[in-house]
N, C-alpha and C positions, 0 to 999 in steps of 0.2 A: 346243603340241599340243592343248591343252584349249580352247583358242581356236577353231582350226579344226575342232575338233571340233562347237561351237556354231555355227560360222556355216553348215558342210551339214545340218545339222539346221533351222536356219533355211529353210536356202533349197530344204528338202524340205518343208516346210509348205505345203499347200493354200492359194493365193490367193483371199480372198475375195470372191466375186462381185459386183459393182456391179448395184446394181437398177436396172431399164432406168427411163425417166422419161416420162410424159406429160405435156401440159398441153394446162388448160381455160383458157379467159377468161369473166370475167360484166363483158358491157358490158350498159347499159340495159333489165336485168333477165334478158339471155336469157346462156343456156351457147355457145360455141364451141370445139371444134366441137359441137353435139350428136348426133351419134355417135362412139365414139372406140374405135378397136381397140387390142386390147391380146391377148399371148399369153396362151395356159392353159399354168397350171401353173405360173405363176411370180407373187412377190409384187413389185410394182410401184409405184415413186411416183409418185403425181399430182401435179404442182402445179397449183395454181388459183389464179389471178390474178385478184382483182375490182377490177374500172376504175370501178363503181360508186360513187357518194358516200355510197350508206346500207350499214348490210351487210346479209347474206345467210347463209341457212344451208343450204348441201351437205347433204341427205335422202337416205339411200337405205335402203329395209329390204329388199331383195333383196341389198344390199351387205354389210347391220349398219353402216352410215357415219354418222354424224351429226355438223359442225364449222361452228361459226359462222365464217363468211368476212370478214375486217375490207376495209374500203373502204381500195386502195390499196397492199395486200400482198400476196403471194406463200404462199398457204396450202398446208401439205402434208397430203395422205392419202394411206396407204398400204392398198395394197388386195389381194387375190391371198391365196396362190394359189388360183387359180378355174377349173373344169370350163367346158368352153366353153357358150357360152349368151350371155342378153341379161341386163342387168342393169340396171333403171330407177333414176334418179336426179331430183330435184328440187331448188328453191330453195323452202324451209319459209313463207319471208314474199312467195315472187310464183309459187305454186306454177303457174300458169293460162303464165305465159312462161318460168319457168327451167323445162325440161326437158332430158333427154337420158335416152341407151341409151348404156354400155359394152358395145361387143361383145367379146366373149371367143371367139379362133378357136384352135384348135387345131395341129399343121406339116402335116396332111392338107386344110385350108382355108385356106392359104397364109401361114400367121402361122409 
C-alpha cells in the first residue's frame, strides 16, 4: 500500500520542462544564422558550433554572455528569460565579421 502510495505521488509531480534549443555556427569568422528568434519569456539553449580553426569568443553585453568558443566543438549558452527586443552579440577577436541580433518576439509577434 505504501508503495502505491509513492508511485501517485510520483506521478503527480510536475514534469520538468525541457529548454527549447537553438543553434549558431561560426564558420570563417561570421555567426549563422545572424539573426536568430527565439521566444520571450523563456530561458533557452544556445548551442554554438565553431567550424573555425582558431577560437573565438561569444560577446554580448545587452545578453551579460561572455564564452570563449573552442575550434571544433559544440558550445553551450544559456540565455533567457528575456522581454522581447533585439539583443547584439559579437565574436571578441573578429568583432568587424562575427556579428548577429537575437530577436526576442513575444506570442503576439508570432513566437
Amino acid at each position: 500500500m505504501q508503495r502505491l502510495i509513492w508511485i501517485m505521488l510520483l506521478l503527480s509531480l510536475p514534469a520538468k520542462a525541457e529548454l527549447k534549443e537553438f543553434h549558431l555556427t561560426l564558420k570563417n569568422h561570421l555567426f549563422y544564422p545572424s539573426r536568430l528568434e527565439i521566444p520571450a519569456g523563456e530561458k533557452v539553449r544556445l548551442l554554438v558550433s565553431n567550424h573555425d580553426a582558431t577560437p573565438e569568443e561569444f560577446d554580448s553585453f545587452d545578453l551579460n554572455r561572455e564564452k570563449v568558443l573552442f575550434p571544433g566543438r559544440v558550445n553551450v549558452i544559456f540565455i533567457g528569460p528575456l522581454a522581447p527586443g533585439e539583443y547584439a552579440f559579437f565574436g571578441e577577436f573578429s568583432p568587424d565579421t562575427a556579428r548577429g541580433v537575437v530577436i526576442v518576439k513575444g506570442p503576439q509577434e508570432g513566437q
